[in-house]
Kinemage of the C-alpha trace (Angstrom):
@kinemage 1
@onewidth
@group {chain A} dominant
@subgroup {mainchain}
@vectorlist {calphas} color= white
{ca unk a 1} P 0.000 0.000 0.000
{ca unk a 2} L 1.220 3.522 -0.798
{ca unk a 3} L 1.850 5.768 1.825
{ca unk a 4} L -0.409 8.617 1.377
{ca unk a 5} L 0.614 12.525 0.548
{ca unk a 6} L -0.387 15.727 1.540
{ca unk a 7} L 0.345 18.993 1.216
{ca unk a 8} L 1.274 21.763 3.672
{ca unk a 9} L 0.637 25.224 2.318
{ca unk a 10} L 1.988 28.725 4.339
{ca unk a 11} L 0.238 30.485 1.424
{ca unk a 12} L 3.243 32.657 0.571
{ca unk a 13} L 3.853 34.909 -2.044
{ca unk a 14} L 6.886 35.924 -3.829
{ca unk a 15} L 9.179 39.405 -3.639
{ca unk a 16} L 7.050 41.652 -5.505
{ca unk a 17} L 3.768 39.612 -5.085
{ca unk a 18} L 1.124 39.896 -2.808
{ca unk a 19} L -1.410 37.768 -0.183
{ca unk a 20} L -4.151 38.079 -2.988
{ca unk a 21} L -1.899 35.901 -5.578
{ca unk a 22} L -0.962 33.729 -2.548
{ca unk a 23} L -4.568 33.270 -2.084
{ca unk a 24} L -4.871 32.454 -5.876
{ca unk a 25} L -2.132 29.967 -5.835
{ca unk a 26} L -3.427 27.846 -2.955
{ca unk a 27} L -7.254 27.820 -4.716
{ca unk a 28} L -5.297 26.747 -7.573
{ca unk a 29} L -3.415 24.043 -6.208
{ca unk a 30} L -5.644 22.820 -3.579
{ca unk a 31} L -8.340 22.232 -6.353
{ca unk a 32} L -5.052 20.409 -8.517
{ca unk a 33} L -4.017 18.549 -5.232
{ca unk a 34} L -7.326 16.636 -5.332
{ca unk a 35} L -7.234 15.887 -8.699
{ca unk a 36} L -3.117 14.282 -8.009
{ca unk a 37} L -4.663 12.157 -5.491
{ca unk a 38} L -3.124 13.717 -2.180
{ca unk a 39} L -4.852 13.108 0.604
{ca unk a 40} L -5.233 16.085 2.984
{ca unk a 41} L -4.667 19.708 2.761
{ca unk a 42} L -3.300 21.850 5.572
{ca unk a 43} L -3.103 25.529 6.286
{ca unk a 44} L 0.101 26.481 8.977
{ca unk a 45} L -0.682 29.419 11.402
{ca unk a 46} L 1.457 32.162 10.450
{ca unk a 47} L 1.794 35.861 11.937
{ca unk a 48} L 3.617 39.122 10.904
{ca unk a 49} L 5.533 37.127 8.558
{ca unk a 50} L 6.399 38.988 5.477
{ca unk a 51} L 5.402 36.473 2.502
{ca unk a 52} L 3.067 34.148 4.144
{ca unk a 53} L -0.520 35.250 4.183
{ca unk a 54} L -1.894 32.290 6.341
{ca unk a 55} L -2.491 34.224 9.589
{ca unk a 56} L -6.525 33.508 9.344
{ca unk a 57} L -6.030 29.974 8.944
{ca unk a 58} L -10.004 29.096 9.961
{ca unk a 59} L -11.183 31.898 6.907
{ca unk a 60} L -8.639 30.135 4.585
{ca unk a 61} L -9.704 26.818 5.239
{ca unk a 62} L -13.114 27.394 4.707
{ca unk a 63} L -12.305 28.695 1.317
{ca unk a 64} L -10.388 26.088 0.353
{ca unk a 65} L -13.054 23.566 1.639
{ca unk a 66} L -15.807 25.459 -0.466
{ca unk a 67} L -13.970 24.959 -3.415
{ca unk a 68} L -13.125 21.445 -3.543
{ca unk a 69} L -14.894 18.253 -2.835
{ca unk a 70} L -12.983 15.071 -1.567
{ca unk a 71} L -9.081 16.106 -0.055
{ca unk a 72} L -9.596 16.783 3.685
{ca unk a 73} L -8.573 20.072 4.492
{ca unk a 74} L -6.963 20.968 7.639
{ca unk a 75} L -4.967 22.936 9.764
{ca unk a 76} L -1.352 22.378 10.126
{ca unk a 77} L -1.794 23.709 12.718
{ca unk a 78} L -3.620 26.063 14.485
{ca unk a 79} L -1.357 27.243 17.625
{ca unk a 80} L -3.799 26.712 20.597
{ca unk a 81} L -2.067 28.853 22.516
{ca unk a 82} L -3.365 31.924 20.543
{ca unk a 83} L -6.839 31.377 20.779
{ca unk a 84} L -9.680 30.838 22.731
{ca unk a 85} L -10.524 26.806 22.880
{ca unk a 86} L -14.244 27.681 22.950
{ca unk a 87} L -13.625 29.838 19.945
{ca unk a 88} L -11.640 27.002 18.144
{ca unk a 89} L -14.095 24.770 18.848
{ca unk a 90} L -16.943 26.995 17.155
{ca unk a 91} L -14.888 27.202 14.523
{ca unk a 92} L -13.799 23.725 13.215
{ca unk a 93} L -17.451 22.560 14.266
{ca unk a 94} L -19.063 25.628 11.788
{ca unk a 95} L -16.558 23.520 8.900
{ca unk a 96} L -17.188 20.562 9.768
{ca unk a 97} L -21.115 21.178 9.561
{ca unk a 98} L -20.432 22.859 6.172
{ca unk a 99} L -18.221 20.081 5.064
{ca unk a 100} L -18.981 16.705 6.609
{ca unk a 101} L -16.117 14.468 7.109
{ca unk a 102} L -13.767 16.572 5.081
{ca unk a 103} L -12.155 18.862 8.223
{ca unk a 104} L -8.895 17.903 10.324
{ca unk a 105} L -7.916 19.915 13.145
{ca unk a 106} L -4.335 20.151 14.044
{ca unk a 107} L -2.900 21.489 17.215
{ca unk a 108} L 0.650 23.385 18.224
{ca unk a 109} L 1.854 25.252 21.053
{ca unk a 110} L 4.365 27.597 19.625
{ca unk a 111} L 2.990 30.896 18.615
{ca unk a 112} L 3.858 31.139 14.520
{ca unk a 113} L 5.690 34.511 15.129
{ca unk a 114} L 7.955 35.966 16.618
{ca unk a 115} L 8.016 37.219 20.686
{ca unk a 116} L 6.801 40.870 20.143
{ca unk a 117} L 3.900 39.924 17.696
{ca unk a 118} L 3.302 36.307 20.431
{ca unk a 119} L 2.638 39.456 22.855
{ca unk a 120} L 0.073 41.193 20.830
{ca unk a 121} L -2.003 38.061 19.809
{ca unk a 122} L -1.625 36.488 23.321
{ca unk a 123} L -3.451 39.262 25.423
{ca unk a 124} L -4.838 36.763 27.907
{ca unk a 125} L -1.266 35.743 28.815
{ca unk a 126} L -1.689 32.354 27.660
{ca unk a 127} L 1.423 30.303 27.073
{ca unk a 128} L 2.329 27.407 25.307
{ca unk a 129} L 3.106 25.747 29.339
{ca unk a 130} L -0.219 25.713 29.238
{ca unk a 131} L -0.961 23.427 26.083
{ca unk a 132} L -2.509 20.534 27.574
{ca unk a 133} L -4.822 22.121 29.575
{ca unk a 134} L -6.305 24.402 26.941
{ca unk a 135} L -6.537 20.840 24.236
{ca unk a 136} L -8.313 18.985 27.064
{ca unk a 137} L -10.452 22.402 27.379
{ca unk a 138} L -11.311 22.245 23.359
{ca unk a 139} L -11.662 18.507 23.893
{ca unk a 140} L -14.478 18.724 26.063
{ca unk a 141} L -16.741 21.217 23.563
{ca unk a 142} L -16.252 18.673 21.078
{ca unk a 143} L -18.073 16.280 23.575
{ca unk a 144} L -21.849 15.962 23.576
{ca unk a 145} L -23.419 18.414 24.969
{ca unk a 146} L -24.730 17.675 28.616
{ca unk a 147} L -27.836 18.575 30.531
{ca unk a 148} L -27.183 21.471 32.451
{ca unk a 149} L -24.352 22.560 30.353
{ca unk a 150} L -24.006 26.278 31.174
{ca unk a 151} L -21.434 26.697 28.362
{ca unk a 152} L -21.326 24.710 24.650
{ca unk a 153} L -19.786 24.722 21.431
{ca unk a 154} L -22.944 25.414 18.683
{ca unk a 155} L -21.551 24.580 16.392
{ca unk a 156} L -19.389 22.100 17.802
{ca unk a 157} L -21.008 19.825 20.624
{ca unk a 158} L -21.066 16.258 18.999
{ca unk a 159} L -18.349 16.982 16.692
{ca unk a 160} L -16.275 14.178 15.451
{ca unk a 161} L -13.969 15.686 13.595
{ca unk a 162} L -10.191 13.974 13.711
{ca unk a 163} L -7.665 16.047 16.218
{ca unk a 164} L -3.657 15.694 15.571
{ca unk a 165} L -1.331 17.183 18.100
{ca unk a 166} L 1.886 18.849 16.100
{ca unk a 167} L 5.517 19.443 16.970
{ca unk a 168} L 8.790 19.893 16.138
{ca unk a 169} L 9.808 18.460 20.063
{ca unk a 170} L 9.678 15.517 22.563
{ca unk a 171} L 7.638 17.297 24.630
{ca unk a 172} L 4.492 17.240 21.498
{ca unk a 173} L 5.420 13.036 21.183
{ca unk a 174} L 4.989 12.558 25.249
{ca unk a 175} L 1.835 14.470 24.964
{ca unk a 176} L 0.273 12.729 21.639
{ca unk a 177} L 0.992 9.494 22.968
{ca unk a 178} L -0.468 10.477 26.575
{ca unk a 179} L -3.907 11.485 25.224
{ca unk a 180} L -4.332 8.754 21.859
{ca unk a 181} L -4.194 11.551 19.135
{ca unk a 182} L -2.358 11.028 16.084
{ca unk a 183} L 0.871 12.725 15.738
{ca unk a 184} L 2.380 15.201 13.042
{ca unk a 185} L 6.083 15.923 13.021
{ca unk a 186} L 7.118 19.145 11.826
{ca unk a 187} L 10.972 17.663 10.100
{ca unk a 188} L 9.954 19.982 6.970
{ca unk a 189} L 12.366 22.747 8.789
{ca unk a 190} L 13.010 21.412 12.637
{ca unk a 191} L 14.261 17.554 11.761
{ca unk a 192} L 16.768 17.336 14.315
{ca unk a 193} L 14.520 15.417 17.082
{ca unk a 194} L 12.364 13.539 14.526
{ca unk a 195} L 13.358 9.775 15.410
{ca unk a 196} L 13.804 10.383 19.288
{ca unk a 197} L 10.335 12.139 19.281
{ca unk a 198} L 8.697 9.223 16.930
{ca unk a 199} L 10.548 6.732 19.292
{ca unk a 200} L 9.024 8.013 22.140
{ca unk a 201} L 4.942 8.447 20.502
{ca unk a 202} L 5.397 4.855 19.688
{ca unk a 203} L 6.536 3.320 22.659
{ca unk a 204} L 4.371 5.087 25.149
{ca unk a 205} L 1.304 5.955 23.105
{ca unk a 206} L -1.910 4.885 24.880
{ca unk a 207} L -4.492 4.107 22.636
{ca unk a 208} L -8.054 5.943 22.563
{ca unk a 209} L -11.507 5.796 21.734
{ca unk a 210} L -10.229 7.579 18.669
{ca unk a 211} L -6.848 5.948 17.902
{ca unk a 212} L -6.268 2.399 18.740
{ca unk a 213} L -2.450 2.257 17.549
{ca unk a 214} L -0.127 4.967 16.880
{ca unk a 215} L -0.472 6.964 13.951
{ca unk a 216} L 2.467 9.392 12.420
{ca unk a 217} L 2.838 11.813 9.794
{ca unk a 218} L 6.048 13.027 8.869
{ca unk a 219} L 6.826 16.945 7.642
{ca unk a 220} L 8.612 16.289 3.851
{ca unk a 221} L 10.172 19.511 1.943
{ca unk a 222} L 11.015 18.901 -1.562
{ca unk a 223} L 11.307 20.095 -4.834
{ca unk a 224} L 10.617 18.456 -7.459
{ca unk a 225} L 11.238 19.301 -11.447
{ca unk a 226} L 10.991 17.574 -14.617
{ca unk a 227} L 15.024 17.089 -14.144
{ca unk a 228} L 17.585 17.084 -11.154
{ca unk a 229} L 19.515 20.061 -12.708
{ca unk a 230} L 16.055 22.145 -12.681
{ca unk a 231} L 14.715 21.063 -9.210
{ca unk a 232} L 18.655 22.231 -7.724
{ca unk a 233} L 18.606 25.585 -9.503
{ca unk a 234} L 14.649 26.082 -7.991
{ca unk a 235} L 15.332 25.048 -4.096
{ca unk a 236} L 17.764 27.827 -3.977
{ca unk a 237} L 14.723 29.771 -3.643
{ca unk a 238} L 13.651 28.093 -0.354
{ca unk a 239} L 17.233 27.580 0.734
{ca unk a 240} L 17.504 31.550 0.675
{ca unk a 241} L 14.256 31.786 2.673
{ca unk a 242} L 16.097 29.712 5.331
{ca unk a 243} L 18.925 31.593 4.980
{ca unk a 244} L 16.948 34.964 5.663
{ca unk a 245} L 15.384 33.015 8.996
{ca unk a 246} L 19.052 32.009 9.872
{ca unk a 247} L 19.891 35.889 9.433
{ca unk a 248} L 16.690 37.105 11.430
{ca unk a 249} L 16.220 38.645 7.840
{ca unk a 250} L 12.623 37.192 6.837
{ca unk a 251} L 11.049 38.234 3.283
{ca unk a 252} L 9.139 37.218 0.903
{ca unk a 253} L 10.278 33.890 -1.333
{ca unk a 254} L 13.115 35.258 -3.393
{ca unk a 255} L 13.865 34.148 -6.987
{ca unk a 256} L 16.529 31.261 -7.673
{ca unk a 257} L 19.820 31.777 -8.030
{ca unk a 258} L 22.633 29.721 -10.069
{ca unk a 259} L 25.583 29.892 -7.082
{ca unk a 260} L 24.169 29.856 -3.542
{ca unk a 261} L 27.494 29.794 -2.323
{ca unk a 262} L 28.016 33.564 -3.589
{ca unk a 263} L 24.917 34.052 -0.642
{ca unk a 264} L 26.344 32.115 2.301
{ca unk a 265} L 29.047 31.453 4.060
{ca unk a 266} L 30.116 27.188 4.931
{ca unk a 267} L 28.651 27.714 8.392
{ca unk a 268} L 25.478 29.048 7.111
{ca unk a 269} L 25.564 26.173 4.614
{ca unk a 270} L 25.614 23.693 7.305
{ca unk a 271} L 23.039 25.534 9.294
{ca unk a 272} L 20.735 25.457 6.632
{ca unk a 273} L 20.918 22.011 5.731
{ca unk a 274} L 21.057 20.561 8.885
{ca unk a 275} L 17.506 22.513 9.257
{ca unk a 276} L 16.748 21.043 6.126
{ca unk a 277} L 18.216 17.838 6.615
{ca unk a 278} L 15.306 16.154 4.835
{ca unk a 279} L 15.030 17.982 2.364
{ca unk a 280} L 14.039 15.891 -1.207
{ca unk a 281} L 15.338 17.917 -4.176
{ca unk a 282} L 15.194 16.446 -8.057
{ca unk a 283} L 13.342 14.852 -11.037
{ca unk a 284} L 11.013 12.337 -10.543
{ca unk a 285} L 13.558 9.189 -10.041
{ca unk a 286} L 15.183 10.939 -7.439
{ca unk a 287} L 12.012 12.517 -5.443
{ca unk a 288} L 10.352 8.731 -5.565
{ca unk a 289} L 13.838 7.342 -3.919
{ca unk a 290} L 14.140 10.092 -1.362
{ca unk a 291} L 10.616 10.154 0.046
{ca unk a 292} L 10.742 6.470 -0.172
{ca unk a 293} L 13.928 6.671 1.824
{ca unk a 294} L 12.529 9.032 4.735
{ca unk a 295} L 9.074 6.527 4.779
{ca unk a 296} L 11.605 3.389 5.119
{ca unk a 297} L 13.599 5.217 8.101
{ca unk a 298} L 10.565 6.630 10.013
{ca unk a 299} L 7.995 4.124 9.115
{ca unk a 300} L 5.845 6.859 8.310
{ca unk a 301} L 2.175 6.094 8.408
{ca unk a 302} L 1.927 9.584 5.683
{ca unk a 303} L 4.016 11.769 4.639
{ca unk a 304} L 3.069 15.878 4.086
{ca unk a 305} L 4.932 18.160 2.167
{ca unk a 306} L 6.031 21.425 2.038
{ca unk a 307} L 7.513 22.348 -1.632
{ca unk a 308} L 7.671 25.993 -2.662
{ca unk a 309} L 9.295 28.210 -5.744
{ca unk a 310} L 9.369 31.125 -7.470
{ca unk a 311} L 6.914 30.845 -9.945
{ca unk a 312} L 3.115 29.543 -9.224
{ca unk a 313} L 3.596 27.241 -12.129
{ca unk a 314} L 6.841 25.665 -10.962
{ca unk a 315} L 5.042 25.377 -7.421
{ca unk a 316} L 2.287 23.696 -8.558
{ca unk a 317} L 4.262 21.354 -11.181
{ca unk a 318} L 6.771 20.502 -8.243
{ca unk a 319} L 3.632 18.745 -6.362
{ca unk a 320} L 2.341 17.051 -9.605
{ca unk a 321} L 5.474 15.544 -10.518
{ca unk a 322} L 5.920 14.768 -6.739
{ca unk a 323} L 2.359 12.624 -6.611
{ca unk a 324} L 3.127 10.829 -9.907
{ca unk a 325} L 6.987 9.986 -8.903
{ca unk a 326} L 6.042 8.796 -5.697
{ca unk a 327} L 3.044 6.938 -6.982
């Protein structure tokens, strides 16, 4: 059996685009994903990031959702931490009535931004210490509603809708195992704990009323192009947006370059691909034998990626050649 794909968009943009095109590109390729065969689509919680336009990750969502008919569309993920669990749960529960069987709702604790914008979203002076009690909090609206209830989730009470807890630590494997959720590992840009963390879900992971056995999905990003000499001279694009997060210098995707070593210096080299140590770059032999690679080390129950470029039309060929090679 093939391991299924999905796709994780941060709706970004370009340098000299805007969130409008963004918007464009995901309608576009959420409505192609379905048509390739992937499985799930996920919006990632973003804020004040210059380039990525998926700060309203509910509104985009529901877009997406409205405009296709099988793929699951979820988030990946919405950081609890920033929100009101009540409000969450009113959310996901207004898709899921809207789109039966079609929503997932993942979870993180970090805030998608950086401190001084965490401050501004975070009036409340929630934290991310206190993760677990805010998902068992948006657990329990998702629970049918009881008599005498003073305060429910409409829409929401009932709901069944699937819950994943994400993370790019042990800390988000301890507590995914702990409560029987399945578990999303975010190794597209934070792969250095990937096997300890998937150790540790595995080996402690209680099951549920909603998850018998563990079940993992693994954070891919790749580029893929009809050739490996095309797919190289694209990912410099997304190696310079790691570069810029390296530098504390984040902008908007830039356009490829021919020498990324004119760009960075060895130690930035390293620092970039260690963050991108799983990174899957080439034509479609070498994208099948990479992602096949990273299921046969991880055992990965799915795999989700995370390709950007440039141009919309390399973006959205990148995850069509991607499906087909891996197919």
């Amino acid at each position: 059996m093939t391991t299924p794909l999905s796709i994780l968009d941060l709706a970004t943009y370009p340098e000299g685009g805007n969130p409008a095109q963004a918007f464009a590109t995901s309608r576009e390729l959420v409505q192609a994903a379905e048509r390739w065969g992937y499985k799930r689509y996920w919006v990632a919680e973003h804020h004040n990031l210059e380039g990525v336009a998926s700060s309203a990750t509910v509104v985009l969502m529901s877009d997406l959702a409205s405009r296709t008919k099988t793929i699951r569309i979820g988030s990946g993920g919405i950081m609890l931490p920033n929100h009101a669990p009540l409000v969450v749960a009113e959310q996901i529960g207004t898709l899921e009535a809207l789109h039966p069987g079609r929503i997932d709702l993942g979870l993180g604790r970090a805030p998608g931004t950086d401190p001084l914008t965490m401050r501004a979203l975070r009036r409340g002076g929630r934290g991310g210490e206190e993760f677990d009690i805010q998902v068992g909090e948006l657990l329990s609206y998702f629970e049918p509603a009881q008599p005498g209830q003073h305060v429910k989730a409409i829409p929401g009470a009932g709901t069944e809708v699937p819950v994943w807890i994400l993370g790019s630590s042990l800390y988000s494997a301890h507590f995914a195992a702990a409560i029987g959720r399945p578990y999303s590992f975010a190794s597209h840009f934070a792969p250095e704990q990937l096997l300890d963390a998937l150790e540790i879900y595995r080996s402690e992971f209680k099951p549920s009323k909603w998850l018998d056995k563990p079940h993992v999905m693994v954070g891919v990003p790749a580029l893929a192009a009809q050739d490996d000499e095309r797919a190289e001279y694209l990912a410099t694009s997304m190696y310079q947006r790691f570069l810029g997060i390296l530098r504390n210098d984040r902008r908007p995707l830039p356009p490829p370059v021919k020498d990324m070593d004119a760009l960075w210096s060895p130690a930035e080299r390293l620092a970039v691909a260690e963050r991108m140590a799983l990174m899957v770059v080439g034509g479609p032999g070498r994208v099948a034998a990479g992602l096949a690679e990273i299921v046969r080390v991880t055992q990965a129950d799915e795999l989700i990626i995370a390709s950007d470029a440039y141009e919309r039309a390399d973006r959205l060929r990148s995850y069509e050649i991607i499906a087909q090679a891996f197919r």
